[in-house]
C-alpha positions as CSV (number, residue, x, y, z in Angstrom):
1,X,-59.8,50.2,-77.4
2,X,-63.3,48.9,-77.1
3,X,-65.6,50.0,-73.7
4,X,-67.3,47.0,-72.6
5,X,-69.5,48.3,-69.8
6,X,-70.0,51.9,-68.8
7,X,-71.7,52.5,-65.6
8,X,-73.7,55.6,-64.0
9,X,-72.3,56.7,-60.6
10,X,-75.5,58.5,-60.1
11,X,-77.9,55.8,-60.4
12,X,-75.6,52.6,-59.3
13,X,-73.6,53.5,-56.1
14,X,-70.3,51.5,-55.6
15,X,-69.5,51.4,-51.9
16,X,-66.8,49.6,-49.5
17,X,-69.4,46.6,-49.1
18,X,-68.5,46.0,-52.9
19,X,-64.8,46.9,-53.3
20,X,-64.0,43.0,-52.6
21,X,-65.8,42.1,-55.6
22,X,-64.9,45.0,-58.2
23,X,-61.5,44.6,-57.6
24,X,-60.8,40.4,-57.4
25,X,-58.6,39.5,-59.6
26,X,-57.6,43.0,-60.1
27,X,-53.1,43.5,-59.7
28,X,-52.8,47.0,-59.4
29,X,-55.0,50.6,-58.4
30,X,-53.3,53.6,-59.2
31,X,-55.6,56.4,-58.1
32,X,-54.7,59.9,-58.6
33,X,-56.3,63.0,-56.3
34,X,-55.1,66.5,-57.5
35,X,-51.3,66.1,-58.0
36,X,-51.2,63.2,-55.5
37,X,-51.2,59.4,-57.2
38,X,-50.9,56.6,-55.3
39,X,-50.0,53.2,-56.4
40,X,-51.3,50.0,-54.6
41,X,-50.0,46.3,-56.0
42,X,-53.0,43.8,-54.8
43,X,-51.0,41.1,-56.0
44,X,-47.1,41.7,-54.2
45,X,-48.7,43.8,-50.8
46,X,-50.9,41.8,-48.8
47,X,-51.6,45.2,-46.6
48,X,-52.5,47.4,-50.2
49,X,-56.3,45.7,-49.5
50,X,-56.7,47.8,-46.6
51,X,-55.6,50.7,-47.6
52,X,-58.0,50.2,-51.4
53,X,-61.1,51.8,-49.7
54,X,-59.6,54.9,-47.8
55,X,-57.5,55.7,-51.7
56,X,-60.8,54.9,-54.3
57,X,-63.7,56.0,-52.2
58,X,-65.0,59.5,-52.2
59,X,-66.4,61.5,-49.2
60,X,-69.8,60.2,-49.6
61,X,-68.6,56.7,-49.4
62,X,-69.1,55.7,-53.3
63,X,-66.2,54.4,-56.0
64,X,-65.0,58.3,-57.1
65,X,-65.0,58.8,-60.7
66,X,-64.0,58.7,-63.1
67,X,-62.8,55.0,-62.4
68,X,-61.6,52.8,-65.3
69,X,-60.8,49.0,-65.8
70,X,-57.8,48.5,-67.7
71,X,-57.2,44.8,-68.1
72,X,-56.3,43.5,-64.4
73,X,-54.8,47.5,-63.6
74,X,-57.8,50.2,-62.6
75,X,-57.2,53.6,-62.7
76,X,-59.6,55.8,-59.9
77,X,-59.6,59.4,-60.2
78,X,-58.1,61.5,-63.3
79,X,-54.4,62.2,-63.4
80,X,-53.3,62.6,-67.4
81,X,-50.1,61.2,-67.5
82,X,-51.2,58.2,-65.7
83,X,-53.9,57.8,-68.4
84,X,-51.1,58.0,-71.1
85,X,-49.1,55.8,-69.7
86,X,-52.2,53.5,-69.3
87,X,-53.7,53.9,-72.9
88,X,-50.4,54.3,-74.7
């Protein structure tokens, strides 16, 4: 696996005006928070693209971390067995 771009939260903020952009293209978000995961398809649910800020922003409005692009899938938040199944 090679990283092509890593990004500091801290210093560049990624907020809803930009979540139209990072995620073109993308198929499918699967963020996890705590124990919760929740799986939106961008490409089969036309209503999973309004539901993409209120499941990858944090409470201070920004992309939460860790966030990670994997091919045309993203993965928002850690859960480990979602990272398996993504890196496997």
């Amino acid at each position: 696996m090679t990283v092509r771009e890593t990004v500091n939260a801290a210093k560049e903020r990624i907020g809803e005006a930009d979540l139209a952009e990072l995620f073109e293209g993308s198929r499918k978000v699967t963020a996890a928070k705590g124990k919760k995961v929740v799986v939106l398809d961008l490409a089969k649910d036309p209503e999973a693209q309004q539901q993409l800020a209120a499941v990858v922003l944090g409470p201070t409005g920004n992309l939460r971390a860790p966030s990670a692009r994997v091919g045309k899938n993203w993965l928002i938040g850690f859960s480990e067995d979602e990272y398996a199944k993504a890196f496997s």
